[in-house]
C-alpha positions, 0 to 999 in steps of 0.5 A: 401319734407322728405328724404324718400317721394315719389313725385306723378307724374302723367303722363302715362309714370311715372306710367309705371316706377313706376310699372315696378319697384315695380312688376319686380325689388321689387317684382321679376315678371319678367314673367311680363316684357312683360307689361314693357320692348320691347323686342328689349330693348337698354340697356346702362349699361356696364354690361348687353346686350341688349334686354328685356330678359337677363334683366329679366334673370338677376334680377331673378339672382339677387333675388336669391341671394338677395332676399329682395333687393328693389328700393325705388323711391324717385323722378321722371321727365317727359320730352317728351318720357324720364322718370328720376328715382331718387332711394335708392336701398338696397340689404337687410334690414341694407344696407346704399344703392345705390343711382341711377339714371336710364333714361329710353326712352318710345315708343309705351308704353313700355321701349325701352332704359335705361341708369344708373348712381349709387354712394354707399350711403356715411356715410356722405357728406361735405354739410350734405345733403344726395345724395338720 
């Protein structure tokens, strides 16, 4: 697989991810965080509270300010009710990135818990293989 493909998975639970990134974080429709994220959200990012709400209040924050920064899936796992999401994140076109790591728990169709690891993007690694 190239370094910038991304894996098709299939399943119901996968696709939930994949638009939930795409439409609120790329594209900032957080008045669309409703179809995605319970409103009871259980957020384990040190940074944010819990709940769907100042999770969108955050990402329209973070769009102002950085307007074109995207995730850029570059895999995906299913295992039971938990989808991994492997990503490039970039605050503007030129940035070397972020590569993250969000684990994200479904119920009754919607985000119920998110937990997130990040690395700044090196110029190179020992292995030369890239991290994301």
């Amino acid at each position: 697989m190239s370094q910038s493909a991304s894996p098709v998975v299939s399943q119901p639970a996968a696709q939930l991810v994949r638009d939930y990134f795409e439409l609120v974080w790329n594209q900032g429709h957080t008045e669309l965080a409703d179809r995605f994220l319970a409103a009871d959200l259980i957020q384990h990012n040190p940074n944010l509270p819990n709940g769907r709400r100042p999770l969108a209040e955050f990402i329209d924050g973070m769009r102002a300010q950085l307007p074109q920064a995207r995730f850029e899936i570059r895999r995906m796992a299913v295992d039971g009710d938990l989808v991994f999401a492997h990503s490039l994140f970039t605050a503007q076109p030129g940035h070397s990135g972020i590569a993250v790591v969000d684990v994200f728990r479904l119920a009754d169709g919607l985000i119920a818990e998110h937990w997130d690891l990040r690395e700044d993007v090196p110029e190179s690694t020992v292995s030369g293989n890239p991290i994301v």
